[in-house]
Every structure is written in structure tokens, then in C-alpha cells.
NUMAR-427562 format. One record per residue: residue in three letters; x, y, z of N, C-alpha, C in turn. Coordinates in steps of 0.2 Angstrom, whole numbers. Atoms other than C-alpha are relative to their C-alpha. Layout:
REM NUMAR-427562
  code    n.u    n.v    n.w   ca.u   ca.v   ca.w    c.u    c.v    c.w
   ALA      X      Y      Z      X      Y      Z      X      Y      Z
...
END
This chain:
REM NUMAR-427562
  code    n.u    n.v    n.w   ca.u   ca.v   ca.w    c.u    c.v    c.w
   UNK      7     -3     -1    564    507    492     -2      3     -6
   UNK      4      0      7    555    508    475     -6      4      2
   UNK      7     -4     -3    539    520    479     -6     -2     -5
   UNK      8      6      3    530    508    463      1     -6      1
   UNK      1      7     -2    535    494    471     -1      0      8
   UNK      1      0     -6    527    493    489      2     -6      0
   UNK     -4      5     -4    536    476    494      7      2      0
   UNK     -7     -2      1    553    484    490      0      5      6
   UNK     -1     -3     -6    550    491    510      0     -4      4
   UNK      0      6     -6    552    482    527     -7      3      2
   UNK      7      1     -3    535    477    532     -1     -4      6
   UNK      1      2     -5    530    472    550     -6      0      3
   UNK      6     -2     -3    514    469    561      1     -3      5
   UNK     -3     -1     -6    514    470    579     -6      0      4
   UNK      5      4     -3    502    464    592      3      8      7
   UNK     -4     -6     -6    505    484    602     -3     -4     11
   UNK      4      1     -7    501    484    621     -6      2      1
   UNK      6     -3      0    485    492    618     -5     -4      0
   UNK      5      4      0    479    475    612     -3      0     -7
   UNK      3      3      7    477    478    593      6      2     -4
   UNK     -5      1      8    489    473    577     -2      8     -4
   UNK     -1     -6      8    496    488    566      5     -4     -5
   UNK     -5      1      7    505    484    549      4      8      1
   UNK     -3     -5      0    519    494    550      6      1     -5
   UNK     -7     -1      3    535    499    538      4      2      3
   UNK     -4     -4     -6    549    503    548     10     -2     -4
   UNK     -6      1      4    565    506    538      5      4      4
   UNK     -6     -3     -3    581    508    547      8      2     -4
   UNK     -6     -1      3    597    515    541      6     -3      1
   UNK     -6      2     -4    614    509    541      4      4      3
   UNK     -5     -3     -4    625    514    553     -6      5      5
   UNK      3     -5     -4    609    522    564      2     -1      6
   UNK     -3     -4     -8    613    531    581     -6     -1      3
   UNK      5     -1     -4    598    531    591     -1      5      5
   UNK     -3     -7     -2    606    543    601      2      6     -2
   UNK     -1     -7      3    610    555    589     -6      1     -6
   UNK      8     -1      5    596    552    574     -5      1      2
   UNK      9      0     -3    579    556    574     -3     -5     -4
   UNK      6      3      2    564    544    572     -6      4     -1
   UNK      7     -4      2    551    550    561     -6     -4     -3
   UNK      7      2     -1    533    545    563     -4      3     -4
   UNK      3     -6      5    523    549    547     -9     -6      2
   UNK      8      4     -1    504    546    551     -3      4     -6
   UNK      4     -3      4    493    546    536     -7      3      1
   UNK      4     -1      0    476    551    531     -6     -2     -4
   UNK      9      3      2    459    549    523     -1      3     -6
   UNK     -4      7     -1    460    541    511      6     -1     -2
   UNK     -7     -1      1    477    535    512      2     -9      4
   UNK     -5      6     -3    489    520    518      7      3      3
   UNK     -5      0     -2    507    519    525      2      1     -5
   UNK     -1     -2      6    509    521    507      0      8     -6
   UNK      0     -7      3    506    540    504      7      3      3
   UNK     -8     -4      0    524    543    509      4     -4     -3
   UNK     -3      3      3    531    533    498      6      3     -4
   UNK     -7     -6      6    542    547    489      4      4      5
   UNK     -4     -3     -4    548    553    507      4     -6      1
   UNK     -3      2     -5    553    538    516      7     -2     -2
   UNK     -9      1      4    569    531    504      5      6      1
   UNK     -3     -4     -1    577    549    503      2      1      9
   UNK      1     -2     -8    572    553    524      6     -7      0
   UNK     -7      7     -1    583    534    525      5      2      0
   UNK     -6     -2      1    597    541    517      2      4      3
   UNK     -5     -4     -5    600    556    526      1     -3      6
   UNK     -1      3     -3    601    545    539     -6     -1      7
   UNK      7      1     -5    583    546    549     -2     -9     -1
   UNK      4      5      3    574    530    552     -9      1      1
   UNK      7     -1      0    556    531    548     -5     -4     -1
   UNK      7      5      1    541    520    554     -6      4     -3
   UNK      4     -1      1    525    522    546     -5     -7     -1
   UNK      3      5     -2    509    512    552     -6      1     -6
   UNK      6      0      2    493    510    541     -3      2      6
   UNK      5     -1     -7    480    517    554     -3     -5      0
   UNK      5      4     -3    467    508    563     -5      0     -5
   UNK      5     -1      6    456    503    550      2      0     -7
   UNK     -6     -2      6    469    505    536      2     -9     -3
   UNK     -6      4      2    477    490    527      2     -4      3
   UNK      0      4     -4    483    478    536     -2      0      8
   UNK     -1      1    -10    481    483    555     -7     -1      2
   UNK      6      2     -5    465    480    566     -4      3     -7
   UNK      6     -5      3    447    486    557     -4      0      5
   UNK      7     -1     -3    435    488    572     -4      6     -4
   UNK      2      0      3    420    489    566     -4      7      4
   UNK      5     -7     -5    411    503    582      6      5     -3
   UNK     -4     -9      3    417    522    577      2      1      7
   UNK     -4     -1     -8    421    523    598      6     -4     -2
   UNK     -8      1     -2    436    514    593      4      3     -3
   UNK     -3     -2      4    443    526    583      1      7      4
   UNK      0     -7     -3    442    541    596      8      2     -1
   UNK     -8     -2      0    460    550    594      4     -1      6
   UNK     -4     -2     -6    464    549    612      2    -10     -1
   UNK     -4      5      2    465    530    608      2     -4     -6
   UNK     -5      1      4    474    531    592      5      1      2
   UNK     -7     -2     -2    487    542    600      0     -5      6
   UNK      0      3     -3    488    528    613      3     -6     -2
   UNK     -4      6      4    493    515    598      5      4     -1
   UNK     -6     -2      1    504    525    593      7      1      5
   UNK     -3      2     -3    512    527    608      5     -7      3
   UNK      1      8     -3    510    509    611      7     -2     -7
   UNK     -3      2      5    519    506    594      7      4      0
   UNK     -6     -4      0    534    518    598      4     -2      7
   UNK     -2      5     -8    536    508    616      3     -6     -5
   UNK     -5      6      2    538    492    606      5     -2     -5
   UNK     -5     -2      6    550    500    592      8      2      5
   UNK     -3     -1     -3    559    504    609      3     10     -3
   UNK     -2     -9      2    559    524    603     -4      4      5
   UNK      3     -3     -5    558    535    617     -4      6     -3
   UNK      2     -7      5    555    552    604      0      0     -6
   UNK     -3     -1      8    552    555    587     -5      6     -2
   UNK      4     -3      4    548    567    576     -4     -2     -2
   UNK      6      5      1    530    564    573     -5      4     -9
   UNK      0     -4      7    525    571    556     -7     -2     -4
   UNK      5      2      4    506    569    548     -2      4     -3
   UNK      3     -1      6    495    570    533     -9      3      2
   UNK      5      1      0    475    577    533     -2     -5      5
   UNK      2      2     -8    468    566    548      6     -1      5
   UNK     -7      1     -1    484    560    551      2      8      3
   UNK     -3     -5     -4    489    578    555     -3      3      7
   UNK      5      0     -8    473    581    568      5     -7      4
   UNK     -2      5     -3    479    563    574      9      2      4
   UNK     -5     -3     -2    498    572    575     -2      5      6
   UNK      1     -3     -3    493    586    583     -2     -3      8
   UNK      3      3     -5    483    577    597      4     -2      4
   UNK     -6      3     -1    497    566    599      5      4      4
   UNK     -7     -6     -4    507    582    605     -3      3      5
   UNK      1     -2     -7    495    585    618     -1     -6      6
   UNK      2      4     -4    491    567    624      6     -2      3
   UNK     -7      4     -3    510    560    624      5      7     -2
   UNK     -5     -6      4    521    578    624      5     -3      1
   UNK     -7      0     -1    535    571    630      4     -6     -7
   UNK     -2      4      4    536    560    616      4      1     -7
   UNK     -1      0      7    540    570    603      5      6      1
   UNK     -3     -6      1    554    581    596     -2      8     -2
   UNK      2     -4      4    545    591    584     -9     -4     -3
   UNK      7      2      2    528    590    576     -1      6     -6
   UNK      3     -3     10    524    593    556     -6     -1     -2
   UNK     10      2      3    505    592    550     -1      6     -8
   UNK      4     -3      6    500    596    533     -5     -1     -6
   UNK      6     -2      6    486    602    523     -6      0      6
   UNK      3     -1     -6    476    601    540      3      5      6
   UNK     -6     -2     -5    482    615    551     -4     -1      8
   UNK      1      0     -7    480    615    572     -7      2      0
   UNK      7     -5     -4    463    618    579      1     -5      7
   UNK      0     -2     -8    461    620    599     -6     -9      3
   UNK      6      4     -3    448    606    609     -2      7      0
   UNK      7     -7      1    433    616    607     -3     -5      7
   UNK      3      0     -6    425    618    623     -9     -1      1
   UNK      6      1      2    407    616    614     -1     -4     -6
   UNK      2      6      6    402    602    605     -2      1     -7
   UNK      1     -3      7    401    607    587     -1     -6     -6
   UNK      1      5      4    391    594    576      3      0     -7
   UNK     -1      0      4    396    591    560     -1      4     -6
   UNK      3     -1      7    383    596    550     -1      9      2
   UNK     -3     -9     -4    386    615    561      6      3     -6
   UNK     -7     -3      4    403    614    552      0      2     -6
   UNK      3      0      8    397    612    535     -4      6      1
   UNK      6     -5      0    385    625    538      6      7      1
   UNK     -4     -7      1    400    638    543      6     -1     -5
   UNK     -2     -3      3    411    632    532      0     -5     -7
   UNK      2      3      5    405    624    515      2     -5     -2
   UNK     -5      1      1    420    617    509      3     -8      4
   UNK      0      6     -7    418    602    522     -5     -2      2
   UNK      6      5     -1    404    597    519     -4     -8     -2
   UNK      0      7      3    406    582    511      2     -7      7
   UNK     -5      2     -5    414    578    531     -8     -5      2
   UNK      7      1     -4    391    577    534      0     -8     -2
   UNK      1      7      3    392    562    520      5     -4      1
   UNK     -5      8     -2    407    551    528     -5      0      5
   UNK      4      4     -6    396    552    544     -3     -3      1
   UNK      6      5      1    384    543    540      0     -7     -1
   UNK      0      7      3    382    525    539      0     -1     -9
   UNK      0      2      7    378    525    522      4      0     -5
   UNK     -4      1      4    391    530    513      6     -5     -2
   UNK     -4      6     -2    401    515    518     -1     -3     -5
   UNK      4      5      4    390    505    506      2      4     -9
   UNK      0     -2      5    391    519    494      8     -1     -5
   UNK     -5      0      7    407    522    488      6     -9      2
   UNK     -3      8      1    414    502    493     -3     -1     -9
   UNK      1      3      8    402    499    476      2      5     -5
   UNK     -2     -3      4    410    513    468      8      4      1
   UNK     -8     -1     -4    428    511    475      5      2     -6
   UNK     -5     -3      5    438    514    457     -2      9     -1
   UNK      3     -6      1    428    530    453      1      5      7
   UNK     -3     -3     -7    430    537    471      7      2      2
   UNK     -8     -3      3    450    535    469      2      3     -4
   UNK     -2     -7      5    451    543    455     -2      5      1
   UNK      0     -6     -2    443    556    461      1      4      6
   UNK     -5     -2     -8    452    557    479      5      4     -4
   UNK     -6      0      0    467    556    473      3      3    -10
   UNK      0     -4      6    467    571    460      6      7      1
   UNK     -2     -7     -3    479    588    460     -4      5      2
   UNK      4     -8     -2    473    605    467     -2      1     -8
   UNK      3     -6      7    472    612    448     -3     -5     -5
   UNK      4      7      3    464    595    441     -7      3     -1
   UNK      6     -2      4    447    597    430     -2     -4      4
   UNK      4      5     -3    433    587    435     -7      3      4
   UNK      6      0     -2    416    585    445      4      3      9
   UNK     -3     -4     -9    417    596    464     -4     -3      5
   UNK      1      4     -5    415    586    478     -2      1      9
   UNK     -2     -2     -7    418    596    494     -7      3      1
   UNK      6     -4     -4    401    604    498     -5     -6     -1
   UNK      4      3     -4    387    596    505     -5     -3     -6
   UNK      4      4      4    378    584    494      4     -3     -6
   UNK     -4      2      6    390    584    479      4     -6      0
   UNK     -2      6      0    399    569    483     -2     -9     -2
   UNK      5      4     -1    384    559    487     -2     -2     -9
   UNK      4     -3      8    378    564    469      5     -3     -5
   UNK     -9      3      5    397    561    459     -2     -7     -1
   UNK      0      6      0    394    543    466     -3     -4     -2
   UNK      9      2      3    376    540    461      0      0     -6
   UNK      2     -2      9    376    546    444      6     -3     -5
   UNK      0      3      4    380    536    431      4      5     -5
   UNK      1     -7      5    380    551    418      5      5      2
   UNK     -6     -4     -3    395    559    429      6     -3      0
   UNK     -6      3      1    411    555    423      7      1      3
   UNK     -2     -2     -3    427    555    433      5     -3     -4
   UNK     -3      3      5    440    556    421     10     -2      2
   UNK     -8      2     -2    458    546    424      3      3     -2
   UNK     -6     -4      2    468    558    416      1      5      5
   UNK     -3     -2     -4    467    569    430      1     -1      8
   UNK     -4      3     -5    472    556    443      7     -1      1
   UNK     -6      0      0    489    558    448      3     -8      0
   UNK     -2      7     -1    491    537    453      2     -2     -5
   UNK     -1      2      6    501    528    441     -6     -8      2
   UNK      2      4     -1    493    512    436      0     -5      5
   UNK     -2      3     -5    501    504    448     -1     -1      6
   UNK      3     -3     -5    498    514    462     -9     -1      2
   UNK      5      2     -1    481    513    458     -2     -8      2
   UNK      0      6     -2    480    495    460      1     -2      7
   UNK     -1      2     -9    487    494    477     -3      2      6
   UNK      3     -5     -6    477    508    485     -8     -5     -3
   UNK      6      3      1    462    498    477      0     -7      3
   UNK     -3      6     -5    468    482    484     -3      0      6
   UNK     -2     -2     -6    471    490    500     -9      2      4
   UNK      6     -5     -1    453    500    499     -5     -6      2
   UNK      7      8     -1    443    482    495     -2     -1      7
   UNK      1      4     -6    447    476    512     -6      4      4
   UNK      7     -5     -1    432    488    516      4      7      3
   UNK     -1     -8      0    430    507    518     -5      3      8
   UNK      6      0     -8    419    505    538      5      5      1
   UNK     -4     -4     -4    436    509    544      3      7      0
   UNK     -4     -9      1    442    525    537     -4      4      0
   UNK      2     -4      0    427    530    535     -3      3      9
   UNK      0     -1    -10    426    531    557      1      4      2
   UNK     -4     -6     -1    436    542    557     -5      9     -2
   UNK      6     -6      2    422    555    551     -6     -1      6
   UNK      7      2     -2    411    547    564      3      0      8
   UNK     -4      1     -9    421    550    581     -1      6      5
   UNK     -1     -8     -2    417    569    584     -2      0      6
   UNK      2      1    -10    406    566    601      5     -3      2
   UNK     -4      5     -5    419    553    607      7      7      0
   UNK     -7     -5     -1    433    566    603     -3      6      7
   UNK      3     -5     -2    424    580    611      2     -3      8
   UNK      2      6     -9    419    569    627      7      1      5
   UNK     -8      2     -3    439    562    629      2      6      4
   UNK     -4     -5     -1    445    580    629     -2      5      4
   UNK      4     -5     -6    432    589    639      2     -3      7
   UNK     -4      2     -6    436    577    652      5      0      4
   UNK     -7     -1     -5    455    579    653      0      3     -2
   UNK      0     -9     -1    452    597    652      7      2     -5
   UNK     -5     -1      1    466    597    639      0      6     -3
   UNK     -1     -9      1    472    615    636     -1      3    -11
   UNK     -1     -3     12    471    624    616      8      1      0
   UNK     -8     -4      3    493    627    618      1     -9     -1
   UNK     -7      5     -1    505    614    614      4      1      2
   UNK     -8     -4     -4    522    614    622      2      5     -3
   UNK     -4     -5      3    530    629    622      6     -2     -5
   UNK     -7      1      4    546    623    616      0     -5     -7
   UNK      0      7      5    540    611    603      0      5     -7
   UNK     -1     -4      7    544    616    585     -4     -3     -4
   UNK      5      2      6    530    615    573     -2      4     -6
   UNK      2     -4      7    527    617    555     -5     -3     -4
   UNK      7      1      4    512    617    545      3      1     -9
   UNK      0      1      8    514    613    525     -8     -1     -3
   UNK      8     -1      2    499    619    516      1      3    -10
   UNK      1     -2      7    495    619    495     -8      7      1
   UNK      4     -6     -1    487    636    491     -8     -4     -5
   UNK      6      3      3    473    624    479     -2     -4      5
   UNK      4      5     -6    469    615    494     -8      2      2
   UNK      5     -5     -2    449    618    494     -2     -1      8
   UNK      3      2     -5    448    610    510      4      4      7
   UNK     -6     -3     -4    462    621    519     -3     10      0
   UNK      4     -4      2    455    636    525      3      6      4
   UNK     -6     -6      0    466    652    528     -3      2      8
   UNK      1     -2     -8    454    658    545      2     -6      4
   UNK     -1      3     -6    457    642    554      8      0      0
   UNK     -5     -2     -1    476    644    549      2      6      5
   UNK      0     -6     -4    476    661    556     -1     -2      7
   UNK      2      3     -8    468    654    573      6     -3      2
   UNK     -3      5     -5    481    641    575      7      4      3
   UNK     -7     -4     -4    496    654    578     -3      1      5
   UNK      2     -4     -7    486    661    593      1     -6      6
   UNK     -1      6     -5    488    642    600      5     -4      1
   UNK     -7      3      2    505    636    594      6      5      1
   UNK     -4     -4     -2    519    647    601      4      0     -7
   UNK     -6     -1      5    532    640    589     -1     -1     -7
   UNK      4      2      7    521    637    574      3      5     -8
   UNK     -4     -3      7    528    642    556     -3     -5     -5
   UNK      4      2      6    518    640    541      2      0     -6
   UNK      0     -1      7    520    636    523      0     -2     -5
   UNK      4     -1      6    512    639    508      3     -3     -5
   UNK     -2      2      7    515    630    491     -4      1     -3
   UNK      4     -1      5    508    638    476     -3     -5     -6
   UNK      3      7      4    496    629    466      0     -6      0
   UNK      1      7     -1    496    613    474     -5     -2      4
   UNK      8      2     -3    482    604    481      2     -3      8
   UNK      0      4     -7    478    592    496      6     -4      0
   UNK     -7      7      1    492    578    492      6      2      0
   UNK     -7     -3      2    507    587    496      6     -5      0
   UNK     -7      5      3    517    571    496      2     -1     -5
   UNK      0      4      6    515    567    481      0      8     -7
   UNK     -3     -7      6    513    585    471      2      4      1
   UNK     -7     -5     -1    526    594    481      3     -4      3
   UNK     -3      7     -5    535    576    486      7      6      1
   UNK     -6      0     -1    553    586    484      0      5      5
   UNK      1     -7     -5    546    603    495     -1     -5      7
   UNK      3      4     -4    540    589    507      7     -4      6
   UNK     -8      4     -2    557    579    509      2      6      1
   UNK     -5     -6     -1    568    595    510     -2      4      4
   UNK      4     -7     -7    557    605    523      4     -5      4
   UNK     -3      2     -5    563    590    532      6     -4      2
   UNK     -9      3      1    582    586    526      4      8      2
   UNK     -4     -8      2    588    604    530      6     -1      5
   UNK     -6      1     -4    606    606    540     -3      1      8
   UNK      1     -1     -7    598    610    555     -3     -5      2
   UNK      3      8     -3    587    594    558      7     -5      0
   UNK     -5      6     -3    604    584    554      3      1      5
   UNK     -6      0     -5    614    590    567     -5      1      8
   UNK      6      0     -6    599    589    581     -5     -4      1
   UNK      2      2      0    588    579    587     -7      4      0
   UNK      6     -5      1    574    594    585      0      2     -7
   UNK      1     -2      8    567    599    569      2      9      2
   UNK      1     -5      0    573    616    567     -3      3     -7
   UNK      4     -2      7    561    626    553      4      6     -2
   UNK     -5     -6      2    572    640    543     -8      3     -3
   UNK      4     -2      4    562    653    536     -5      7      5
   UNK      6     -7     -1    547    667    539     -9     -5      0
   UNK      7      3     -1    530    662    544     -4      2     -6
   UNK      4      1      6    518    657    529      6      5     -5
   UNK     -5      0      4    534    658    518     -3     -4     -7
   UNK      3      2      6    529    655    499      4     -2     -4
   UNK     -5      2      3    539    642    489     -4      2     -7
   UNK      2     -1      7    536    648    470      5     -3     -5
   UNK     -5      3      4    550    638    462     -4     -5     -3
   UNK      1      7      1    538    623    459     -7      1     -7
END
């Protein structure tokens, strides 16, 4: 498992019960127990592939976990429906269920990135019994809101997220496909990375338009290589991922319906990993999500950004190789709530 060579993984794609193909990686270790290891379930984000754990999943192997990870719906190999209704969370956590029935895995530790971690989260209220533990970062918990909160509401309370107005829209679909190199590079940037500021409402829109606005490779983390295959990956079109911006009514609707509650299990142990340069991470909705999460435990990495796979990969792996997760089939989190690693 090379994390610059994506073929040096097991690759699989899988026709679920729900009725649509995922491309999945699902690397098992030798000599696993099924009985005594955990399966761990890492769902990425936006924009991202099954390829933004690349620096976990070889190490996670060797301690002895086996870890599937699927491209989402829309992603890289698996389905791309083209309606934004197929993209509601209540039936993505229904693929994933679907995808952990035909892995024949009763529970795994479920572990997500940025949409991925909302999509984790949800996951812990649609199927709880599915899971032992539940990790989300750089996105923390929020509750089903009980009032329909548009979008462009959001950006209006919190700035920062405003860029959430211009995925919703059809058009940007169009926009950054024709300027898909320049868009990567400036996704996939550190927290402390120079460059043009993207997160408020218009400035995205504007980065991609202007000619005269330069987004400079050097503070793209992606080696060249990297860059090639998320571009590859991205070609196949951008409708999909970007859907996922375009779901809030259906989400809203699903949840109003099954009255689903703001807790997650009591018993369930969850940790939030969050870079303190994350502009998109936002310390009051942190705050909020203890009041929802009983066993929730937060924490902080100095000066890193949104990408904590990749620019805190070692904090990332070791949160979740610690002696306590080996000897259980629960993640137990050591530590103090919003704990601050300064080693890095």
C-alpha cells in the first residue's frame, strides 16, 4: 500500500442492495479476527475520493484493523446520479449500510472527513446499532434542525460558508469542470498556505473567473502525482459532488419526518479532530455539539488546516492506533476535552 501509487490497493465495486455500484478499497489484514478487530469505515469529503486516506489506511492494516473505504455517490468510480434528491444523507447512510451488509460486517468503527463526517454523524443516528465508535473531523456534530435553514441564511450567520451558496447552484458545476486544475490547487491547500480567499460568499465565484488571479502551485500540498489522479478522478464530472451542496430541503424533510432526536447514543464514543487554521470550522458550533453528544471529546491541532489527513496524517493514524482501541472493539479516546497537540 504506496499512498503515490493508488493501484498498490485492493480495489472493488459492488452492485449494494440499494440498487447502485460503489467503488470501494477494502484492505484486509492477515490473520484478521472478525471477532475480535474492528472494521473501520472512513467516508470522505468535498472535494475528495477514497483516496484522501491514503496515509491512514496501510498503517490502520498493520495494526491489525481492516479498512473499507468507498468513493461516495458521485465520486470516482461509483454511481453519479445526476438529480441532487439522490444524494439526501438518509440514502447515502443506507448505501453504506447496504455496503457493510455485503462486506458481511455487522459494526465498524465509522470514521469521516468534512461531508463525510456530517454523512458519519447521520450514519449514527440512521443505523446506531452499526457502529462501535464514531470519528468526524474538521466538521463537528450539528443536531436535525427543526426549521428549515436555507443556505444562503447560513452564509448570512456565518461568512465563512459562504462559498456553500455557490456549490448550490447549478452553475457552478459548469464553472469549475472548465477550471478543474486551478480549483485543485486551490482545494487542496494547507491552513497556513498564501493565496486568494475563497470561503465568503462571491470570492470563489470570482478566483475562477478571473484570469488575472493566480493560484500558485507551490502552496498545494498534492505531489505531482497526487495531482493527476484527483484530476483524473474530478474529469469524470463535478454534478456529483457538487449535490451534495444541493440536498438541504431533502435532508431537512427525511429528518423532520423520522422525528430523529439532536443525541446520539449514549454509549457511543466519539471524537472530533479539528485544525485550529480550519476557516471553515467554527468554534460556536463546536461548543453546541457537547450539549448533543454525551460522550463527545474534542481535539485541536495547532496550525493545521481543513486536510487533517494529510497535514496532521501521523495525529490522525495514532488518535486511532492507541492501546485502548487495540484491545477492544470500541474506540476508547484518551485525553481531556479539546486537548491541544503542539508537538507538530
Amino acid at each position: 500500500m504506496d499512498p503515490q501509487n493508488p493501484d498498490s490497493f485492493q480495489h472493488y465495486t459492488a452492485r449494494l442492495s440499494t440498487g447502485r455500484s460503489y467503488h470501494y478499497v477494502d484492505q484486509v489484514p492477515k490473520e484478521f479476527d472478525a471477532g475480535l478487530s474492528p472494521t473501520i469505515l472512513c467516508i470522505h469529503g468535498f472535494p475528495d475520493l477514497w483516496y484522501g486516506w491514503r496515509h491512514q489506511i496501510g498503517p490502520w492494516v498493520r495494526k491489525g484493523y481492516r479498512v473499507v473505504v468507498p468513493d461516495m455517490l458521485g465520486y470516482g468510480g461509483t454511481d453519479k446520479p445526476f438529480d441532487a434528491k439522490e444524494y439526501s444523507t438518509k440514502q447515502l447512510c443506507a448505501d453504506l449500510a447496504a455496503l457493510l451488509d455485503h462486506l458481511k460486517v455487522e459494526r465498524a468503527v465509522v470514521v469521516g472527513h468534512d461531508w463525510g463526517s456530517f454523512t458519519a454523524a447521520r450514519f449514527a443516528m440512521w443505523h446506531p446499532a452499526r457502529l462501535t465508535a464514531l470519528v468526524i473531523i474538521s466538521v463537528p456534530y450539528t443536531p436535525p434542525s427543526r426549521t428549515y435553514i436555507p443556505v444562503e441564511e447560513v452564509a448570512a450567520r456565518v461568512p465563512n460558508l459562504g462559498y456553500q451558496v455557490y456549490f448550490s447552484q447549478q452553475e457552478s458545476t459548469k464553472h469549475i469542470e472548465s477550471n478543474l486544475g486551478k480549483f485543485i490547487t486551490l482545494m487542496f491547500r494547507p491552513g497556513n498556505a498564501k493565496g486568494p480567499k475563497f470561503t465568503r460568499l462571491g470570492q470563489l465565484k470570482d478566483v475562477l473567473a478571473r484570469s488575472d488571479i493566480v493560484v500558485d502551485d507551490a502552496g498545494c500540498f498534492l505531489s505531482s502525482e497526487e495531482f493527476r489522479y484527483y484530476h483524473h478522478e474530478f474529469s469524470k464530472g463535478m454534478n456529483g459532488p457538487l449535490n451534495y451542496y444541493r440536498t438541504a430541503k431533502y435532508r431537512h424533510d427525511e429528518e423532520e419526518e423520522a422525528n430523529l432526536p439532536p443525541y446520539l447514543r449514549a454509549d457511543l464514543p466519539v471524537l472530533f479532530m479539528w485544525g485550529t487554521k480550519d476557516p471553515t470550522c467554527v468554534n460556536g458550533v463546536i461548543s453546541k455539539a457537547h450539549k448533543f453528544v454525551p460522550a463527545l471529546q474534542d481535539f485541536s491541532v495547532e496550525d493545521k488546516g481543513h486536510w487533517m489527513m494529510v497535514e496532521a496524517e501521523n495525529v490522525v493514524t495514532e488518535k486511532m492506533s492507541m492501546p485502548q482501541f487495540e484491545t477492544s472493539p470500541s474506540l476508547q479516546v484518551a485525553g481531556s476535552t479539546a486537548n491541544h497537540d503542539r508537538s507538530l
